[in-house]
N, C-alpha and C positions, 0 to 999 in steps of 0.2 A: 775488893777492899784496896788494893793497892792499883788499881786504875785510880782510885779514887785520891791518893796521896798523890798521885804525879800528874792532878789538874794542875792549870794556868794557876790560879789564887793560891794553893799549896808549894806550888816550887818558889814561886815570887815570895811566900813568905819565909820559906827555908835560905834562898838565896840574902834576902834582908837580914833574918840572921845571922848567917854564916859573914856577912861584910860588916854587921857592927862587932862579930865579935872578932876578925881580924882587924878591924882599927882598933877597938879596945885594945888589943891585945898589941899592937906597936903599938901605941899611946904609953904602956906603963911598962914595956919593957925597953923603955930609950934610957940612956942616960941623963940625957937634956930633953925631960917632959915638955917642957914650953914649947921647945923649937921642934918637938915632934907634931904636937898640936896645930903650932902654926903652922908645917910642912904641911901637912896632912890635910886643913882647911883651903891653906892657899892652893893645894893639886885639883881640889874639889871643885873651889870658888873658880881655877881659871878653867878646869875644865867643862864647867858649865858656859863662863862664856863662851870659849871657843862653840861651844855646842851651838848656841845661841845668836853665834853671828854668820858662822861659818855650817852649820850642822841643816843650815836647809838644801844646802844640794846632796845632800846624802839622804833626806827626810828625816832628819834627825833633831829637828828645832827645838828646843825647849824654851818654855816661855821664862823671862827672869821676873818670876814671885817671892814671896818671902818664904814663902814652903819652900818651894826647890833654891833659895840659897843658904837655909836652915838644913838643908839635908844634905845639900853637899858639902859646906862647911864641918857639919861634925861627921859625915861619913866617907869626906877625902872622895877619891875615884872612884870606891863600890858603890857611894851612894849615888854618884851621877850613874854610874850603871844599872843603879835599881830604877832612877828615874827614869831612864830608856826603858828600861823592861816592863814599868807600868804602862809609860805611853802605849810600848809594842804590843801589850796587849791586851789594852784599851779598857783595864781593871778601873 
């Protein structure tokens, strides 16, 4: 039973929830929401580009879609991190 929780498809969805609910969770505990928001999007948005210009010598390219700039923007850094970890494993 617990082999069966710590597949590829079950960590990746624990890990996705464990980073929306730490961005939720800075999001509403800033004092300046807006400028959280906006921190939080623009760490996302640049870190996907860097991914995306820079992230093929690493093998790390991600393509810029509206999906993955929709998911890095509202999930900041853990969401570019989830979008590695779906790449990495090819879910």
């Amino acid at each position: 039973m617990i082999r069966n929780l710590l597949s590829p498809p079950h960590l990746l969805m624990l890990f996705g929830l464990c980073a929306a609910g730490y961005m939720l969770w800075q999001y509403l505990h800033r004092r300046r929401r807006l400028a959280g928001v906006l921190c939080g999007a623009g760490s996302g948005i640049a870190g996907l580009l860097l991914l995306h210009f820079f992230g093929g010598a690493w093998g790390l390219a991600l393509p810029l879609t509206l999906f993955h700039l929709g998911v890095s923007a509202v999930g900041g850094l853990p969401g570019v991190l989830l979008l590695i970890a779906v790449q990495r494993l090819e879910i």
